[in-house]
C-alpha positions as CSV (number, residue, x, y, z in Angstrom):
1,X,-72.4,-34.5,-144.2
2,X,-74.3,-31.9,-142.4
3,X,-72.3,-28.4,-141.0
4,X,-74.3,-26.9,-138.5
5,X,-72.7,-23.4,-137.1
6,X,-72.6,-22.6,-133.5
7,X,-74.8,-19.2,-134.5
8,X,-77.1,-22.1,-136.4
9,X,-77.7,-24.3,-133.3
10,X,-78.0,-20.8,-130.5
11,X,-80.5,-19.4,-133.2
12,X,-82.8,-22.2,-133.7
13,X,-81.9,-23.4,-130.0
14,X,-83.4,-20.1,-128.8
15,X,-86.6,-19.9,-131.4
16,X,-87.7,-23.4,-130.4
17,X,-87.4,-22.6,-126.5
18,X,-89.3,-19.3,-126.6
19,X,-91.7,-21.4,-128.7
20,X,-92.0,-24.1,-126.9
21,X,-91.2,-26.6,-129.5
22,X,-89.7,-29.7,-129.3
23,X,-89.5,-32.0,-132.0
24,X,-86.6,-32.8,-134.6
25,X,-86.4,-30.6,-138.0
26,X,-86.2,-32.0,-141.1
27,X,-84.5,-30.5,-144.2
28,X,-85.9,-30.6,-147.1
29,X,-86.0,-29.2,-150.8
30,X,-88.6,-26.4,-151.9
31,X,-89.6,-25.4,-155.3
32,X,-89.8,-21.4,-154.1
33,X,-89.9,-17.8,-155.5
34,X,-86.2,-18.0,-156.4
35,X,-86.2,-21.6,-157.6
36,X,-85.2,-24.9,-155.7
37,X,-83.9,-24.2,-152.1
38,X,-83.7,-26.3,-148.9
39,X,-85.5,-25.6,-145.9
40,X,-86.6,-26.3,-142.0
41,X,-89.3,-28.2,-140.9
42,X,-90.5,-30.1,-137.7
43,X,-90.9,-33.0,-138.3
44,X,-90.8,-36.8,-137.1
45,X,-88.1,-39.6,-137.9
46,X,-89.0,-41.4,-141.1
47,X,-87.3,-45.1,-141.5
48,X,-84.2,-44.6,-143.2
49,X,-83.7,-40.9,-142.7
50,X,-80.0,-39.8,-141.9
51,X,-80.0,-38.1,-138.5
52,X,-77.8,-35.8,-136.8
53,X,-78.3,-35.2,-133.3
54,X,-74.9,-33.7,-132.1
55,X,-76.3,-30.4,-131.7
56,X,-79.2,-29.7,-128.7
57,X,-81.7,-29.9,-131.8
58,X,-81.7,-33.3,-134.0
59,X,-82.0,-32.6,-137.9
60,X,-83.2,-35.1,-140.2
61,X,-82.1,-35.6,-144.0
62,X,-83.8,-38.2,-146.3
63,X,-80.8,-40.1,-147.7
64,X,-81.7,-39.1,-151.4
65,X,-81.5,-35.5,-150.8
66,X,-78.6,-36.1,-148.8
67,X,-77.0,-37.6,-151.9
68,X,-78.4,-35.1,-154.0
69,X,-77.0,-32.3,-152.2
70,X,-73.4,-33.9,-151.7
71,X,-73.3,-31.6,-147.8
72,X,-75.3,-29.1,-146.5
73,X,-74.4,-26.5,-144.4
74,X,-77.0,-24.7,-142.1
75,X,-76.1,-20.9,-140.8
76,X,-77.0,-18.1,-139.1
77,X,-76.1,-14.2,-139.6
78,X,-77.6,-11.2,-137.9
79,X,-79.4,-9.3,-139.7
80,X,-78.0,-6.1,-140.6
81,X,-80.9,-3.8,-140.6
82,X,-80.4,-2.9,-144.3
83,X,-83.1,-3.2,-147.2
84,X,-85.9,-6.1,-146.8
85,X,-83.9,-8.7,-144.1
86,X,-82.3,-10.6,-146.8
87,X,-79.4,-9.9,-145.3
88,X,-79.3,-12.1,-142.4
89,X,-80.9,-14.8,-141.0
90,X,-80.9,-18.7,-141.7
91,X,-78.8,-19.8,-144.8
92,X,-79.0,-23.4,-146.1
93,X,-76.3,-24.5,-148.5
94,X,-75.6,-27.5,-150.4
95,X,-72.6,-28.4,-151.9
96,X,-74.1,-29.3,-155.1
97,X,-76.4,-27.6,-157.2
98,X,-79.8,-28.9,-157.2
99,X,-82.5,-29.9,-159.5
100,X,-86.1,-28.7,-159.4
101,X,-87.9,-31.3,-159.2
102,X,-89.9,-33.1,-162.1
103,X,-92.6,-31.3,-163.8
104,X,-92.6,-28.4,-161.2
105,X,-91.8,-25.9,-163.8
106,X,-90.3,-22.9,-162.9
107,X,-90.7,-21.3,-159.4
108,X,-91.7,-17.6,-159.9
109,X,-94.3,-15.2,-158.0
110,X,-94.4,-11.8,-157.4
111,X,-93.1,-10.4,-154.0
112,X,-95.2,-7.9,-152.3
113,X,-94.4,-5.8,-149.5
114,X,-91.9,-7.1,-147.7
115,X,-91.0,-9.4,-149.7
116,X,-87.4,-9.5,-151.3
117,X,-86.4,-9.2,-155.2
């Protein structure tokens, strides 16, 4: 199952417009600063990919991740103007924990200016 918020679909709705982007966004998983985390991408339909399209933008999920994850839930919060930004923006969820992927070891780097953490 994928959840996308209404604040989800106006936010990324909005981006892509001003951008002039058109094109379907995949989620994925990332081996990041703070470990594994899913993430937006454009991207084309792949054979077999789940797809949701019940929103003005279409989002793609491989089936495995979808599995992996259980459901994922896509959101958007303003910002409030406090610290780094961490505090608002895009959130993806899953409803399960998930693995780093094999051999990726952990996921650390130092965060420079701007950064968060």
């Amino acid at each position: 199952m994928l959840e996308i918020t209404g604040e989800a679909v106006t936010f990324l709705k909005n981006y892509m417009d001003e951008q002039n982007l058109d094109s379907p966004l995949r989620v994925f998983k990332q081996n990041g600063c703070g470990g594994v985390r899913l993430a937006l991408a454009l991207d084309q339909e792949q054979p077999g990919d789940n797809t949701f399209s019940d929103s003005p933008i279409t989002f793609l999920v491989d089936p495995d991740l979808m599995a992996e994850c259980g459901g994922i839930k896509i959101d958007y919060q303003e910002p409030d103007g406090k610290g780094c930004g961490c505090s608002g923006g895009l959130s993806l969820t899953s409803t399960k924990a998930l693995a780093a992927p094999e051999g990726s070891g952990g996921g650390g780097c130092a965060c420079g200016s701007g950064g968060c953490g």
